[in-house]
Backbone as CSV, one residue per row, in Angstrom:
resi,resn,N_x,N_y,N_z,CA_x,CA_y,CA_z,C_x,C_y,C_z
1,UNK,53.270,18.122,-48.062,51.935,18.088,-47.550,51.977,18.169,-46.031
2,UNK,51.175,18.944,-45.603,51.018,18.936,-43.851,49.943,18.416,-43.431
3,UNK,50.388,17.945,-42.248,48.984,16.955,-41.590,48.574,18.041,-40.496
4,UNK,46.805,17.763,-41.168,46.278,18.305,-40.076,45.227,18.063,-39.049
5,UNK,45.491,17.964,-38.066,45.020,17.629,-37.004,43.664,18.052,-36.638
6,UNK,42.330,17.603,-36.500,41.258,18.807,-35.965,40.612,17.655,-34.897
7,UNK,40.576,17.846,-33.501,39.514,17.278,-32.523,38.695,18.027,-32.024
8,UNK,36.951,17.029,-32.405,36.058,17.518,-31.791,35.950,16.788,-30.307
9,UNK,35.064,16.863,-29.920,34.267,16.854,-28.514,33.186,16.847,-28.312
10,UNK,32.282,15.955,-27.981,30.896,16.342,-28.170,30.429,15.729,-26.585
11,UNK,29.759,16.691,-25.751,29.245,16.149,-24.487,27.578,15.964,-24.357
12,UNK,27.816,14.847,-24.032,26.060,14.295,-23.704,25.735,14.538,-21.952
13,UNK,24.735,14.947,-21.455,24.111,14.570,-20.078,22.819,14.173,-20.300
14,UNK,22.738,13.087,-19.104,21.671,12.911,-18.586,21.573,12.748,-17.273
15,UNK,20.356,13.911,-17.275,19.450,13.442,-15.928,18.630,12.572,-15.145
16,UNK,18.681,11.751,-14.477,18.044,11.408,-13.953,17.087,11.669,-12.377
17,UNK,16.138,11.962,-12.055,15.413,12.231,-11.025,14.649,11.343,-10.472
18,UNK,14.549,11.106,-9.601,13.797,10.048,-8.973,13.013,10.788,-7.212
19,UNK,12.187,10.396,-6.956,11.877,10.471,-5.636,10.990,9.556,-4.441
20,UNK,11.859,9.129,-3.392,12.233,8.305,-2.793,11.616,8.595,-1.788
21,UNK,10.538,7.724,-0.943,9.631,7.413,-0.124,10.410,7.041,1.444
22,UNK,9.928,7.677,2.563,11.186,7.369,3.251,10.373,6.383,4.137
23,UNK,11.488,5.605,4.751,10.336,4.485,5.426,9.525,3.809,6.182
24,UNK,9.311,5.456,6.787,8.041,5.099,7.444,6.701,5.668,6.516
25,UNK,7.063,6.065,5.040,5.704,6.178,4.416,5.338,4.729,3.377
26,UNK,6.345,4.372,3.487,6.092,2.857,3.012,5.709,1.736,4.552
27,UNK,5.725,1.799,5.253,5.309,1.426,6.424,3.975,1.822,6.588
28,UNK,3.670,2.884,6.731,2.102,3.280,6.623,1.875,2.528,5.651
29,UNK,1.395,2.715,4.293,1.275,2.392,3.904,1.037,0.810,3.464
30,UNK,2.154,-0.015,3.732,1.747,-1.610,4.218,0.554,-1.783,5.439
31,UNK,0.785,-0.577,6.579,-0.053,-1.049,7.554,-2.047,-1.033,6.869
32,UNK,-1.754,0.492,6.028,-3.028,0.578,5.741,-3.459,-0.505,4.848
33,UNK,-2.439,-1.350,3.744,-2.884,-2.441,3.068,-3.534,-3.490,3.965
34,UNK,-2.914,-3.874,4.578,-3.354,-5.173,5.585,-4.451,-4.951,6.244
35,UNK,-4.643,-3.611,7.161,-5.577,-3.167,7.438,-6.856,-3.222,6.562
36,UNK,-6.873,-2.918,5.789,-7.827,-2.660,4.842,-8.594,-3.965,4.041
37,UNK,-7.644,-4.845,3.910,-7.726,-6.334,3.575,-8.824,-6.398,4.486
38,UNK,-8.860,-6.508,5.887,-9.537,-7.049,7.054,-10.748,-6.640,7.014
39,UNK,-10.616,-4.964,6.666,-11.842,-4.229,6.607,-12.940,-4.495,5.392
40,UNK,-12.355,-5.219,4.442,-12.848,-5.302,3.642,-13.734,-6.807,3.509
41,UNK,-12.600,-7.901,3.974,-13.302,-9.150,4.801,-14.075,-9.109,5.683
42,UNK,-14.581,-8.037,6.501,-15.389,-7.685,7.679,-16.398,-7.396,6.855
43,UNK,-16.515,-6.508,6.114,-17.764,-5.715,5.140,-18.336,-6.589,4.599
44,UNK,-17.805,-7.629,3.871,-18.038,-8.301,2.593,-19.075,-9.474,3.846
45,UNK,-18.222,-10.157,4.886,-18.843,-11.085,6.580,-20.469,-9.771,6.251
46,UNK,-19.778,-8.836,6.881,-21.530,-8.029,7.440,-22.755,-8.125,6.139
47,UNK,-22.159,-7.650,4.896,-23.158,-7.763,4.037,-23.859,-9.296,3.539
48,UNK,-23.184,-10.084,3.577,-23.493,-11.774,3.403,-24.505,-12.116,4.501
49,UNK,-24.097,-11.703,5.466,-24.932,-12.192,6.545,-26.145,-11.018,7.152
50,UNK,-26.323,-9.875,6.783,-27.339,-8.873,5.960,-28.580,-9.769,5.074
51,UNK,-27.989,-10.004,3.989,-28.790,-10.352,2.598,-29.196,-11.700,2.809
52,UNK,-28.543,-12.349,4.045,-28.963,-14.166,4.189,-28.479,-14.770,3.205
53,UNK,-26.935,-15.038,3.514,-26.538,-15.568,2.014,-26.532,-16.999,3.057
54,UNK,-26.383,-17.949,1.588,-26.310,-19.138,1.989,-24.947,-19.675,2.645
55,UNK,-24.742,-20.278,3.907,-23.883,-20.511,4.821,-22.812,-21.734,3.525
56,UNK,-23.979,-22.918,2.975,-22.934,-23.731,2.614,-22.653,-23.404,1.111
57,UNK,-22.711,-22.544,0.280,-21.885,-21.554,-0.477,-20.266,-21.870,-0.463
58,UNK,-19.335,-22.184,-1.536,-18.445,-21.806,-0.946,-17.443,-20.774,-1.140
59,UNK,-18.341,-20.200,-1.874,-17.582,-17.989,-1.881,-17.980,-17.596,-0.070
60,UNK,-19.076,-17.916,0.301,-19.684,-17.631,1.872,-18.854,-18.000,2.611
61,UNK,-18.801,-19.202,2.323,-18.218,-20.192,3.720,-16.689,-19.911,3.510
62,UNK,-16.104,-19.202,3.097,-14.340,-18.699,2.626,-14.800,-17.863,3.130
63,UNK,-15.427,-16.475,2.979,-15.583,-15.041,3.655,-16.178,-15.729,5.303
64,UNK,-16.256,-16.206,5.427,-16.907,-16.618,7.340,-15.880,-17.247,7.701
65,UNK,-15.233,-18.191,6.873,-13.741,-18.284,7.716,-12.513,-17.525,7.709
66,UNK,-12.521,-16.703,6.797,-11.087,-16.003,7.198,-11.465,-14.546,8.099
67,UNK,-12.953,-14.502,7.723,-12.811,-13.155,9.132,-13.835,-13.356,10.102
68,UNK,-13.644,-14.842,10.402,-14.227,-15.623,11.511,-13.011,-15.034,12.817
69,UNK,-11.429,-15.164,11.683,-10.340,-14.883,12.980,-10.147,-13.706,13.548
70,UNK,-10.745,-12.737,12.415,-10.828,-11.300,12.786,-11.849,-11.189,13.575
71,UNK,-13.182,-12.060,13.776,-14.177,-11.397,14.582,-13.945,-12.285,16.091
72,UNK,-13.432,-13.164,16.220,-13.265,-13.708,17.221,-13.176,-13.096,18.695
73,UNK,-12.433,-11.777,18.909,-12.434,-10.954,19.965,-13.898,-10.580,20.204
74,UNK,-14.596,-10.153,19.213,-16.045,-9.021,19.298,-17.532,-9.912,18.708
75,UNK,-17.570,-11.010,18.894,-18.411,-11.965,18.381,-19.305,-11.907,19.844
76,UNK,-19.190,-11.862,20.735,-20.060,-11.653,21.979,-20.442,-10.278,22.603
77,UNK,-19.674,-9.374,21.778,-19.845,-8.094,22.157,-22.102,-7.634,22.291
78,UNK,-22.114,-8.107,21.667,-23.647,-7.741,21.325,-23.860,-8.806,20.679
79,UNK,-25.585,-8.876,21.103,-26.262,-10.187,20.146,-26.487,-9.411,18.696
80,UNK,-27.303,-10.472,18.124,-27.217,-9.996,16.745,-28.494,-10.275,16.698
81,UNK,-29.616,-9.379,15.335,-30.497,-9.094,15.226,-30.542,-10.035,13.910
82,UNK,-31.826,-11.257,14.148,-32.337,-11.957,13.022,-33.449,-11.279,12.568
83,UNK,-33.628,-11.381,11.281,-35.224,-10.616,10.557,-35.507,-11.415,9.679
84,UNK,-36.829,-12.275,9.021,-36.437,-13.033,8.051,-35.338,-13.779,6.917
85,UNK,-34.790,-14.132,7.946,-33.259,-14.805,7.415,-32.102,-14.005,7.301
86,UNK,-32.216,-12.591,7.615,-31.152,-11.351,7.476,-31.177,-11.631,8.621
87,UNK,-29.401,-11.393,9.401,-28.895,-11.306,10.173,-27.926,-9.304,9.874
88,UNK,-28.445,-8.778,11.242,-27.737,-7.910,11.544,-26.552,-7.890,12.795
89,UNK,-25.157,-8.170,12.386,-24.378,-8.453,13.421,-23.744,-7.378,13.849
90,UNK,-24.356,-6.615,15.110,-23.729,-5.050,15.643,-22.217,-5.311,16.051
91,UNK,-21.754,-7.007,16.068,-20.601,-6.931,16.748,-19.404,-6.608,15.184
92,UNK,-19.814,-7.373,14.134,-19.204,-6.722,13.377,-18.694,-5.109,13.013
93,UNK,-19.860,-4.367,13.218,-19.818,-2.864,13.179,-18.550,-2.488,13.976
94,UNK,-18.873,-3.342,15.189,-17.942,-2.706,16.157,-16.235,-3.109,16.135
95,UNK,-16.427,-4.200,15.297,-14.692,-4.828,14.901,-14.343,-3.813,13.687
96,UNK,-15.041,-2.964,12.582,-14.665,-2.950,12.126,-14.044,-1.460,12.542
97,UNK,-14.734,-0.570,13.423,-14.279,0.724,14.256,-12.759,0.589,14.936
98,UNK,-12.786,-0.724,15.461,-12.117,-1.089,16.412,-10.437,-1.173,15.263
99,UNK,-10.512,-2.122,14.429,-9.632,-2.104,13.247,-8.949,-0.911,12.539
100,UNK,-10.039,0.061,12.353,-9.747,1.192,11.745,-8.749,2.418,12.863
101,UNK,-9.347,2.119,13.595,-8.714,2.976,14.995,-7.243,2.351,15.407
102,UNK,-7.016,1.328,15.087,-5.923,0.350,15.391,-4.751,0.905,13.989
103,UNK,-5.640,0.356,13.176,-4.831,0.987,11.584,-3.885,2.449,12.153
104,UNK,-5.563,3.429,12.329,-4.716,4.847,12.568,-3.974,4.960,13.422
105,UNK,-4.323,4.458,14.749,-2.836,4.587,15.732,-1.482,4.226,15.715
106,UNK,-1.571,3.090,14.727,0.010,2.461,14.643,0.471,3.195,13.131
107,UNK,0.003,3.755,12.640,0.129,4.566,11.455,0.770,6.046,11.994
108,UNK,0.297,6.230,13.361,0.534,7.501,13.754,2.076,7.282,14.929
109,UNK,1.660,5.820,15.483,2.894,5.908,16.046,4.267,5.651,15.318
110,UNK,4.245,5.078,14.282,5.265,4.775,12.977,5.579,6.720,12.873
111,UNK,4.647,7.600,13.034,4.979,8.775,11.812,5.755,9.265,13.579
112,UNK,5.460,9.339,14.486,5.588,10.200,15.738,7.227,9.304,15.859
113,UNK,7.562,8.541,15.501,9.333,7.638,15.930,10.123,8.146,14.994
114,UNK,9.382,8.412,13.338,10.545,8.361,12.196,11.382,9.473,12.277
115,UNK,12.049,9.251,11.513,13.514,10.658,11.604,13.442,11.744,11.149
116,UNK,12.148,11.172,9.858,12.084,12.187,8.796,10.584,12.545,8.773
117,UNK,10.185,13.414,8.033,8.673,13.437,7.735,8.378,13.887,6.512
118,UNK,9.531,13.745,4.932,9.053,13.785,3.845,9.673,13.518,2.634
119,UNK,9.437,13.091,1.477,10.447,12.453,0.803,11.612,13.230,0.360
120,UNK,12.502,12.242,-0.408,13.677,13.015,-0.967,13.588,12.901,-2.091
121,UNK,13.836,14.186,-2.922,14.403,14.028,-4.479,15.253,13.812,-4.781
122,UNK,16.221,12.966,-5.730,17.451,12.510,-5.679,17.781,12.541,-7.780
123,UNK,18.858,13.450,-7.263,19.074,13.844,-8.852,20.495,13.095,-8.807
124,UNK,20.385,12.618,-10.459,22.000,11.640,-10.703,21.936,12.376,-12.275
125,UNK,23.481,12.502,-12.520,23.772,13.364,-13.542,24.738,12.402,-13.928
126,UNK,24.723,11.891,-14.912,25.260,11.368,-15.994,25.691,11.903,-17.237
127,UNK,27.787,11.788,-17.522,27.890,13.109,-18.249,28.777,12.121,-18.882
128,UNK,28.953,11.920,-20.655,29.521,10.913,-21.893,30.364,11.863,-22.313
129,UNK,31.714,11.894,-22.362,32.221,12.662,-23.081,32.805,11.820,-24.663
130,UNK,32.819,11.958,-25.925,32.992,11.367,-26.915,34.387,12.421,-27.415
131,UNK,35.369,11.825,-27.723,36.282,12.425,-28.388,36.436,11.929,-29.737
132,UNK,36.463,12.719,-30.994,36.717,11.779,-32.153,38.133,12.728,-32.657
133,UNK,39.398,12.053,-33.378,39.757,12.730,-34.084,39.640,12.583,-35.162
134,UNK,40.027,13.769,-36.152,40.096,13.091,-38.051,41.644,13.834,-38.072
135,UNK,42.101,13.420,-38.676,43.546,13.388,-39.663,43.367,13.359,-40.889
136,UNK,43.873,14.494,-41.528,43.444,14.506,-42.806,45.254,15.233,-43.294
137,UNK,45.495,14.296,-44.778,46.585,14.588,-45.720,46.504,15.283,-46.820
């Protein structure tokens, strides 16, 4: 009887692709979060005090203190216009220009320093080689 030998081979790949944010677009990006937080605490300040919400509230009185710190620079900028219990505060308007312009400039000076200006695709190849033999009598 002769032995005979037969090996297969069987090859697997995988691809993987991914693409990778370089970091000054994740930098923007944080700046515009934070930014936007503020802007949004500013809006939420202007409309409350618009509609005459009640000061001792305490959903109100949380929105008047945390962007009490944001308005602190521009709170004297202009008086503010009372109308039957609506308050129109022009200085808000003007913090929130002021914010947005701040956002975009440091957004722009982050993009005008970085190295790069766009992402990378990044391919990984993953390759299994399986050997089996059989022996057969």
């Amino acid at each position: 009887m002769a032995n005979i030998e037969s090996g297969s081979s069987a090859r697997r790949q995988q691809v993987h692709t991914e693409t990778r944010s370089p970091g000054e677009v994740i930098a923007a990006r944080v700046v515009y979060y934070v930014f936007g937080v503020i802007e949004v605490l500013l809006i939420m300040r202007f409309l409350l005090l618009l509609f005459g919400a009640n000061r001792d509230a305490g959903f109100v009185a949380f929105i008047y203190a945390l962007s009490g710190f944001f308005m602190a620079p521009f709170i004297a900028v202009f008086n503010t216009s009372v109308a039957a219990g609506a308050t129109f505060e022009w200085s808000t308007l003007v913090a929130l220009a002021v914010y947005a312009l701040i956002a975009w400039g440091v957004v722009k000076l982050i993009a005008a320093v970085s190295p790069r200006s766009s992402s990378e695709t990044v391919e990984r190849v993953e390759q299994n080689e399986d050997t089996t033999a059989n022996t057969q009598r």
